[in-house]
KEKE-3310 file (N, C-alpha, C; in steps of 0.2 Angstrom, whole numbers, plus 5000, padded with zeros to 4 digits):
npx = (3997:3987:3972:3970:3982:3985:3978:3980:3993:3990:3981:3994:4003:3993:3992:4003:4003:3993:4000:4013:4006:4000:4012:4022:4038:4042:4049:4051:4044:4035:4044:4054:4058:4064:4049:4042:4032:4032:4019:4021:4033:4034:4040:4036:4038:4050:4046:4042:4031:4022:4015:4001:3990:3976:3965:3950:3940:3923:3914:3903:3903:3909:3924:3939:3948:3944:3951:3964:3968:3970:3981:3987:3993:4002:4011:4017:4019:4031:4040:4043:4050:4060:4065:4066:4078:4088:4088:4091:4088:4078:4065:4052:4037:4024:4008:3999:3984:3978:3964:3957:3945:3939:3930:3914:3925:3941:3942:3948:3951:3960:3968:3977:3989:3987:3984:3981:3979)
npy = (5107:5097:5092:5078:5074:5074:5064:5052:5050:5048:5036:5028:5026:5020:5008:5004:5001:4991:4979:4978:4973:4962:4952:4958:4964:4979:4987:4999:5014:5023:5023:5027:5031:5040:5047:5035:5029:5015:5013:5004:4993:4977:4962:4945:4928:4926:4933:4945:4960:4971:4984:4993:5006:5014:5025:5032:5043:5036:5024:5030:5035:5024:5012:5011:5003:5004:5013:5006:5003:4998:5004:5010:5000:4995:5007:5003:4990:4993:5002:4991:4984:4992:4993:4979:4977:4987:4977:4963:4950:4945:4933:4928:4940:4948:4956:4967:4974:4988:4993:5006:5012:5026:5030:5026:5022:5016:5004:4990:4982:4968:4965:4953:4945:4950:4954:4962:4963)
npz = (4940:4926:4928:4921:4920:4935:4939:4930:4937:4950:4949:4943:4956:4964:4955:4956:4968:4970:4960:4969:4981:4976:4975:4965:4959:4956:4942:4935:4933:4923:4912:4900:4883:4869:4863:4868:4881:4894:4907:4919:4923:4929:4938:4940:4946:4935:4923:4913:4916:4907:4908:4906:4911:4915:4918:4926:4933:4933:4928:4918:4907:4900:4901:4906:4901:4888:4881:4879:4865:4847:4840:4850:4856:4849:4851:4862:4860:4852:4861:4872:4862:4860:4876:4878:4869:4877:4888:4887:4894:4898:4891:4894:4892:4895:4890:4901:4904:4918:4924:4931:4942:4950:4958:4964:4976:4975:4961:4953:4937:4929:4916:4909:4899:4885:4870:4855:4840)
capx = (3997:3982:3967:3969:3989:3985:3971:3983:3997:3987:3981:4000:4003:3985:3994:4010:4002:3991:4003:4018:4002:4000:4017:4025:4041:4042:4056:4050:4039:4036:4047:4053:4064:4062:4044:4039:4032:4028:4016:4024:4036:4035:4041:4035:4041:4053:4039:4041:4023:4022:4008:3996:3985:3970:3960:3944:3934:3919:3913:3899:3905:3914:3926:3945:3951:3943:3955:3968:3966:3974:3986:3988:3996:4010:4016:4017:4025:4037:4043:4042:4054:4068:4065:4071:4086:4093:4088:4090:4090:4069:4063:4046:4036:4018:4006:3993:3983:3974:3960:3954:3939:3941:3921:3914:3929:3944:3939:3952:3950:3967:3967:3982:3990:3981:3986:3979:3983)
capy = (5101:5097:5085:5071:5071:5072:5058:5047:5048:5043:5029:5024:5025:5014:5001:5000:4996:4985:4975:4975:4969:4954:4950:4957:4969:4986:4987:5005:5019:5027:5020:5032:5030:5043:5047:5029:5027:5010:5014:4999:4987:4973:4955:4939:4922:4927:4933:4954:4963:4975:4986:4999:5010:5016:5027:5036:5045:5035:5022:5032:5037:5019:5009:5014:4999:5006:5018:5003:5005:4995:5010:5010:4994:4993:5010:4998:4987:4999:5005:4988:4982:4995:4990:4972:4978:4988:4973:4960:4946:4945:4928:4928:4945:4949:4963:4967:4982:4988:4997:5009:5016:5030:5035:5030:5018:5013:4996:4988:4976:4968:4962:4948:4943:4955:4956:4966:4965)
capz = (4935:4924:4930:4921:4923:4942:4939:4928:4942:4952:4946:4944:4962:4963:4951:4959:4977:4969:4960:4973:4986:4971:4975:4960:4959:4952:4938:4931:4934:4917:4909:4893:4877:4865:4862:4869:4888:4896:4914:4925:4922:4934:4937:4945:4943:4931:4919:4912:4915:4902:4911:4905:4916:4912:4926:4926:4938:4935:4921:4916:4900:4897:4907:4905:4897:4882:4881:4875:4856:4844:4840:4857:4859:4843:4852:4866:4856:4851:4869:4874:4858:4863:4881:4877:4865:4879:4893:4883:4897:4897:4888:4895:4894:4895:4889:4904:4906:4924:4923:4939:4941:4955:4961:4973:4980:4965:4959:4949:4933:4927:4912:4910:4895:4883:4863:4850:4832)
cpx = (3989:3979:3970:3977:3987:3981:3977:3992:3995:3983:3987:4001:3999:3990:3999:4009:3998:3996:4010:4010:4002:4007:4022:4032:4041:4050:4056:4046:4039:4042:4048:4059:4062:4056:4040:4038:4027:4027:4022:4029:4039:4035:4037:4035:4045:4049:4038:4033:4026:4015:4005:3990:3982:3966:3954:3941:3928:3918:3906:3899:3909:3919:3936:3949:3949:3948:3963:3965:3971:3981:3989:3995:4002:4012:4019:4022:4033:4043:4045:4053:4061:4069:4071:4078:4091:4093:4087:4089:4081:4068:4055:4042:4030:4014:4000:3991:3977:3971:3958:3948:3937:3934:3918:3922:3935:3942:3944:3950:3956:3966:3974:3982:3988:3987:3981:3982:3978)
cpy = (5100:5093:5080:5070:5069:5064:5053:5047:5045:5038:5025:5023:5023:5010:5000:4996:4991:4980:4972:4971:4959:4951:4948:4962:4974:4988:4995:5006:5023:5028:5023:5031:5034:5046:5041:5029:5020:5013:5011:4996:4980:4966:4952:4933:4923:4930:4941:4956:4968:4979:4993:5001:5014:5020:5033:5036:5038:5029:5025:5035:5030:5017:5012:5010:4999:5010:5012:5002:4999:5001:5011:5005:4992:4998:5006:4994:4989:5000:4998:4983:4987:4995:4984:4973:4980:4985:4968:4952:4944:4938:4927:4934:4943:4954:4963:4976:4981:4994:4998:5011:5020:5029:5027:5029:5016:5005:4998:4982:4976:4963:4957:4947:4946:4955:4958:4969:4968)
cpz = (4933:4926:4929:4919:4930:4941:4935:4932:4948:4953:4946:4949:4965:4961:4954:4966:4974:4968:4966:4979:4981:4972:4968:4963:4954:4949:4936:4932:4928:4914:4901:4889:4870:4866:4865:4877:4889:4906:4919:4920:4928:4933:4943:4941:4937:4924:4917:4914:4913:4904:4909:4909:4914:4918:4924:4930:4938:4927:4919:4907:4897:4902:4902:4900:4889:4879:4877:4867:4853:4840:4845:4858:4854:4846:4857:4867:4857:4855:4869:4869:4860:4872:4881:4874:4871:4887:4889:4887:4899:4893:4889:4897:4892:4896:4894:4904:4916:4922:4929:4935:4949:4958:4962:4977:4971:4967:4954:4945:4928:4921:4909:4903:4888:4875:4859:4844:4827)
residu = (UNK:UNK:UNK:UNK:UNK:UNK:UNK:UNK:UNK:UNK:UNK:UNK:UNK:UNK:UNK:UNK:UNK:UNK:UNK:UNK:UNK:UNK:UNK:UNK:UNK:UNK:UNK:UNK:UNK:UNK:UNK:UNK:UNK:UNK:UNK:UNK:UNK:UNK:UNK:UNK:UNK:UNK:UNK:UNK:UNK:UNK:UNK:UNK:UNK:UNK:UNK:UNK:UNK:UNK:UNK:UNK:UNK:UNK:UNK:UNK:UNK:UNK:UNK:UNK:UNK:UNK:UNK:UNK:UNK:UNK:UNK:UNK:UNK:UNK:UNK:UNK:UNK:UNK:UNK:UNK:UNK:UNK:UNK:UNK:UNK:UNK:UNK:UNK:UNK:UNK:UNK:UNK:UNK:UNK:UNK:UNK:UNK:UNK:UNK:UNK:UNK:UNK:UNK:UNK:UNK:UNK:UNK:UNK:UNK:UNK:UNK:UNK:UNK:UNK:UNK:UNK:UNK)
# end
């Protein structure tokens, strides 16, 4: 498998322990529809997290949340809208992204509620 597959799987199995320790549940693990993949998809309080993961060795070159693009975020969209059609039982959903940073230790910075138009 190539680096930065292995490197952006693991970061998902980062972000799942994190969020289950937040005391969320994990509805989806790459979650795919066509061409469209959403990272996570997890609940609390009744409330969708629409989760995007970002992971990078190190921020030396920039921090990974850069990496959510405004491109980025309508495909997002996208996934997220044929999501709802074939779970249509969602009334409160929410765009977050989690950014790791692997080196020295992972640090995590979550970014909650997040839109970009």
């Amino acid at each position: 498998m190539a680096d930065h597959l292995e490197k952006g799987k693991y970061g998902e199995d980062l972000a799942t322990a994190f969020f289950l320790h937040a005391g969320f549940s994990i509805l989806h693990r790459n979650w795919r529809h066509k061409h469209w993949e959403i990272d996570l998809i997890a609940v609390r309080n009744e409330v969708l997290h629409v989760v995007e993961v970002k992971t990078k060795n190190s921020a030396r070159h920039g921090f990974p949340e850069e990496g959510v693009t405004k491109a980025k975020f309508r495909f997002l969209q996208s996934a997220v809208e044929e999501f709802l059609f074939l779970n249509p039982r969602w009334q409160r959903i929410q765009f977050d992204v989690l950014a790791i940073v692997l080196k020295p230790e992972p640090q995590y910075f979550l970014l909650e509620d997040v839109f970009l138009c």
